[in-house]
C-alpha positions, 0 to 999 in steps of 0.5 A, a space after each residue: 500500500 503506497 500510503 503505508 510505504 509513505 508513512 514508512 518513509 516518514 518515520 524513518 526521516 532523521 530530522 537533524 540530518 536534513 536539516 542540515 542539509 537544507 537550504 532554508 531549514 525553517 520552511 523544510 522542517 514546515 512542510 516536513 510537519 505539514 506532510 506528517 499532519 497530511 499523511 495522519 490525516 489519511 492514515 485515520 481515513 484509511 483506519 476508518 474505512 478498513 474497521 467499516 469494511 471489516 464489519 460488512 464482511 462479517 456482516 456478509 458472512 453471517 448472512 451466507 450462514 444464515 442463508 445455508 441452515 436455511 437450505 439444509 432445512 429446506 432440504 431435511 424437510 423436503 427428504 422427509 417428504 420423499 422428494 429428492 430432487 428437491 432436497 437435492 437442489 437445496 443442498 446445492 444451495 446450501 453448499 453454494 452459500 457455505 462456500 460464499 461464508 467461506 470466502 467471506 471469511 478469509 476476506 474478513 481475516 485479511 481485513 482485520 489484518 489490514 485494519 490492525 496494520 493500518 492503527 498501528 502505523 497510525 499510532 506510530 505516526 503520530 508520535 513521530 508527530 509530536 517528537 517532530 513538533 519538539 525538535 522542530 521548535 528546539 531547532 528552530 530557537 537554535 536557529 534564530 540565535 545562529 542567525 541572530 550571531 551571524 547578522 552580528 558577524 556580517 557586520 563587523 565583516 561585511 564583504 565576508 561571502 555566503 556559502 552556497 548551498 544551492 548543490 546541496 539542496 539539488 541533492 536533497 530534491 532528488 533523493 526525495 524524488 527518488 524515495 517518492 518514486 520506489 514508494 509507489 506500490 499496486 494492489 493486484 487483483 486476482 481474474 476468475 474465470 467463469 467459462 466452463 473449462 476441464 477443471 470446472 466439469 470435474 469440479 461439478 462431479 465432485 459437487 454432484 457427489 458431495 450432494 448425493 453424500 449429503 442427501 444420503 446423510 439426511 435420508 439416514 437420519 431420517 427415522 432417528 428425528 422421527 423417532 425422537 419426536 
């Protein structure tokens, strides 16, 4: 995830070493502070929306639950009633909805990983904020009080040249184009298929004999049930 690598990146900034090398340390160590309140900001969306996602998957889950004790009844009663092609065609509905539930909850896992994943570096960028705020303001005191000494420097050596530090700024852009660039990350999604192919025919033996099984199961238990009633 691009905005997790881009949290990543922040955290490991070492703040006094860019400064050092910055042209204008003040406004960097701004946009610095200003980049990290942005990317806390969207890191808490980010942690919002996987925590929502993550109870309609569950939410979805249950309902295919639901959906498959419903058919197994349908099918116990249909057995009862001697009409197999009907209990059969439950238990295909029943199996298709155990398999959606079953789908549904591994999508529930690998969200409830991602939603973790998401607060913790939540939690680490913002203190990473507040330790920045105060170096930033000790820093930037520190600054002011150099400054203030070279202006009294300047005046007693006027003719003294600036050092130039107009490289050493390049630099800094392009390394920060250069992380920007490697932080780039897909997300891939996986192309299912739906034509019949070799491997979905043998597929629908194994279910056809998956539902005769269960069929089989239900005729079996069949006097059991009515004999406990």
């Amino acid at each position: 995830m691009a905005l997790l690598e881009r949290v990543s990146t922040l955290l490991r900034a070492n703040l006094n070493d860019l400064l050092a090398r910055a042209e204008d340390p003040e406004k960097l160590a701004r946009q610095l502070l200003l980049d990290m309140e942005n990317q806390l900001l969207q890191v808490k969306t980010q942690v919002a929306i996987a925590i929502a996602d993550q109870h309609l998957l569950l939410k979805k889950q249950q309902t295919q639950q639901q959906e498959q004790s419903q058919w197994l009844r349908k099918a116990e009663l249909a057995v009862a009633k001697q009409q197999d092609d009907l209990a059969r065609a439950a238990l295909e509905r029943a199996l298709s909805h155990q398999r959606m539930a079953e789908g549904l909850a591994q999508q529930h896992a690998d969200q409830t990983a991602e939603a973790d994943t998401l607060r913790a570096a939540y939690t680490r960028l913002q203190t990473k904020l507040l330790e920045t705020r105060d170096k930033v303001e000790l820093l930037t005191l520190q600054l002011r009080r150099n400054r203030a000494a070279q202006k009294v420097a300047a005046s007693s050596a006027p003719n003294q040249p600036a050092l130039n530090s107009s490289a050493r700024l390049a630099a800094l852009t392009a390394t920060t184009q250069d992380l920007e660039a490697r932080n780039q990350v897909t997300r891939t999604l996986t192309a299912i298929t739906t034509a019949e192919t070799l491997e979905d025919r043998f597929q629908s033996l194994e279910r056809n004999d998956e539902i005769e099984s269960l069929l089989l199961e239900l005729k079996a238990a069949q006097p059991r049930l009515q004999s406990t009633q």
